[in-house]
C-alpha angles and dihedrals in degrees: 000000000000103000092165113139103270117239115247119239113212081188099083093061089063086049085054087052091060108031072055094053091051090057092049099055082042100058099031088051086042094102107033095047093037104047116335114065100023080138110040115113090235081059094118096051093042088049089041091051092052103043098040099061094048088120099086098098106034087054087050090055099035079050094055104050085045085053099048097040087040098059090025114042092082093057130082114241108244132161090262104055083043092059097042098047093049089048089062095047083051098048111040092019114030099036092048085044086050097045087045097043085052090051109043093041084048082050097052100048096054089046083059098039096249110105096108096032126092088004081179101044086040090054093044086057103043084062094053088051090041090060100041093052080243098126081104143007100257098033092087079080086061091048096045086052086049099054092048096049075058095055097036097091095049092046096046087045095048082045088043087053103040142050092186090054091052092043095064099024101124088045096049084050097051093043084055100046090045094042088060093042096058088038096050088044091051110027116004097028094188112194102210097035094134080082102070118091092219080071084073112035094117093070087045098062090032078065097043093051100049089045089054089049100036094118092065081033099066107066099059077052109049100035119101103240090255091065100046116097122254087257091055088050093050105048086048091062099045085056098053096047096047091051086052095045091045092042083047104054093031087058082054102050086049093047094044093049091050104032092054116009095249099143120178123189124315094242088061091060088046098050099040076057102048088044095050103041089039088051086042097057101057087043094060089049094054089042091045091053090046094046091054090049105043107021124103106265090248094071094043087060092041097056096038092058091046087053097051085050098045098087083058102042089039078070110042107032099089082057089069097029087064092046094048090051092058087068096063095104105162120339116143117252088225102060142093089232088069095052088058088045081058092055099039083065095054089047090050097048088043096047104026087056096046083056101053100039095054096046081048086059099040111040104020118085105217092017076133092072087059099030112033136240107359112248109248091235094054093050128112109183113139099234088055088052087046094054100264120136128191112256081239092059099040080051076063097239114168116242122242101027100198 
């Protein structure tokens, strides 16, 4: 088994930046896609909007299984690595899931005036949320990443152990996810079912299986257009336009559905979905080692910071985006003025969590224990400053493995 120190890859953090960036425009378009402005003239591009960059959390998933087989498939699975990868995850994932899931679910019983009635009810179903992911809107991501680091050390060990597995792993993905969606539509219909890692397993393997390959991978990745071979050009532009193609009818099916009430069978909307984010996925990770390669340095800096954030900002964003929407008055649905006031959430939860989160790092002893592993480049310890680098990080794991 290959247990050479794996090379790090700067490039991921630029993928969380946008798979970051693909959250944001969902949840600040949420509302006004979803229920507000169905009849306002600007409809299509708030809808488009909504719909198009619904690719945020599936990228995030598909992202994390490519991380951890990636740094992990050459390794055999022992005790110890066992112990000391789910020390991590208890530490930077579980603990900061815990702590959000607390205070939204506190939140949104005060908004509601219920904070100090019904302690006991209140607790009871604080526990249920807790364990459905359910405290707040966007923590069911958190839980998703949860039930798979569960899974992880069953799943390298059956791939370890299996060419076939490995083989068929996308397919056998893809025939699971798609075996509990038909029984759950027809027999268990389970309303939150979206969170429930098995509802994703097909980005999972789809991660497993190009981290496993990366070697043969990377240099579709890596190569300038000019110097990849007319097979690799042609397979890369089937993919983009089949992303477009599958993003574009899967925007229409939504908008025709909510703008006038014109709804087809579930399975339609489920499979428009997986197409697109799958697609998407692969997309994102093209894009994010072309715009490392190509883009003004800026940029790069820009987005990289943006990715090492994005764990952090992932949790607290909605805080700011239901504090910002508080502010809307009385602006008109149907005017432009409330499109911008759709975009200026997106630029205050973007910008007001980046903020926050960095001070946090910067300035807060133990911002770790809310927001997750602390960014390298945010760090201040004094054995970092003096050169010295964790035997994990010299190993070239990625931060933040979401």
């Amino acid at each position: 088994m290959n247990t050479a120190r794996k090379e790090r890859l700067p490039q991921l953090d630029i993928f969380r930046a946008l798979a970051i960036l693909g959250v944001l425009h969902v949840h600040s378009s949420s509302f006004a896609a979803g229920e507000q402005a169905l009849h306002s003239p600007y409809y299509y591009w708030l809808n488009w909007i909504n719909i198009f960059f619904k690719f945020g959390t599936p990228s995030f998933i598909f992202l994390s299984s490519f991380v951890l087989f990636y740094n992990y498939y050459g390794r055999p699975v022992t005790r110890s690595l066992i112990i000391n990868f789910y020390r991590r995850r208890l530490k930077y994932i579980l603990l900061p899931y815990l702590l959000a899931s607390m205070g939204y679910y506190a939140l949104t019983l005060y908004v509601n005036g219920r904070l100090t009635q019904n302690l006991g009810g209140n607790l009871y179903s604080f526990i249920r949320a807790l364990f459905s992911g359910s405290a707040y809107a966007h923590l069911y991501f958190v839980f998703i990443s949860i039930q798979f680091y569960l899974l992880f050390p069953v799943l390298l060990k059956l791939l370890q152990s299996s060419r076939f597995l490995i083989k068929w792993a996308i397919p056998l993905g893809l025939a699971l996810q798609w075996g509990f969606i038909f029984w759950n539509k027809y027999e268990l219909h389970i309303v939150e079912k979206g969170s429930l890692a098995i509802s994703y397993l097909a980005y999972y393997m789809m991660g497993a299986y190009i981290a496993i390959h990366f070697e043969k991978v990377k240099t579709w990745l890596m190569k300038p257009w000019r110097e990849l071979t007319a097979k690799q050009k042609g397979w890369t532009a089937l993919l983009v336009s089949g992303w477009l193609i599958a993003a574009f009818i899967h925007v229409q099916l939504w908008y025709v559905a909510r703008h006038f009430g014109v709804w087809t069978d579930s399975l339609w909307y489920e499979l428009l979905w997986n197409v697109h984010t799958m697609l998407s996925a692969l997309v994102l990770l093209y894009a994010t080692f072309l715009i490392y390669r190509k883009a003004p340095r800026g940029i790069v800096a820009f987005l990289t910071r943006l990715g090492e954030l994005s764990f952090a900002i992932y949790l607290i964003h909605p805080l700011l985006l239901a504090v910002y929407r508080r502010f809307r008055y009385h602006i008109p649905l149907e005017s432009l003025t409330y499109v911008l006031f759709i975009y200026g959430g997106l630029v205050v939860a973007l910008g007001g969590s980046w903020l926050i989160v960095q001070f946090a790092f910067r300035r807060v002893p133990g911002s770790w224990i809310i927001f997750g592993s602390v960014p390298r480049s945010l760090e201040s310890s004094p054995r970092e400053k003096s050169g010295y680098i964790p035997e994990e990080r010299a190993k070239g794991f990625v931060q933040q493995e979401k």
